[in-house]
C-alpha positions, 0 to 999 in steps of 0.5 A: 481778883487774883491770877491764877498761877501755872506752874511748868510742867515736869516730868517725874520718873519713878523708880518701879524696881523692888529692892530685895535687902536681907537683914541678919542681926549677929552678936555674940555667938548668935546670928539671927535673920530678920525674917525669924524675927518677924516670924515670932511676932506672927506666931505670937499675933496667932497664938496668944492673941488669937488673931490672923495674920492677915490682919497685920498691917505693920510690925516694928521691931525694936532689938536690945541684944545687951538684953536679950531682948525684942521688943514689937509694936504690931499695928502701932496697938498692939506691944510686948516682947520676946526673948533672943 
């Protein structure tokens, strides 16, 4: 029969605090805040598609500026892209 094993007990801290980042792509003469980046996937999820934004759940961005592209992945489904 086999023993069971303990393991020690540990004591885990976890870090609670919220880490506020501010992300700003910039190239060219252009200088762009992810937020409105992220804003013209909401206003695509809502216009084109139709759909509410409480129905995201994830937006991936992928930004090529040496073609003036974005290109988004909405709830790992959902894809296309805009224009910078």
């Amino acid at each position: 029969m086999a023993a069971a094993k303990k393991t020690a007990g540990r004591h885990v801290t976890v870090n609670t605090n919220t880490v506020k980042s501010n992300v700003t792509l910039q190239y060219g003469e252009k200088s762009i805040p992810y937020e409105d980046l992220v804003s013209r996937v909401k206003d695509i999820w809502t216009g084109q598609f139709g759909r509410k934004i409480i129905e995201i759940d994830s937006v991936e961005l992928y930004i090529k500026p040496e073609e003036n592209k974005v290109y988004y992945v909405i709830n790992k489904d959902i894809n296309g892209d805009f224009d910078l």
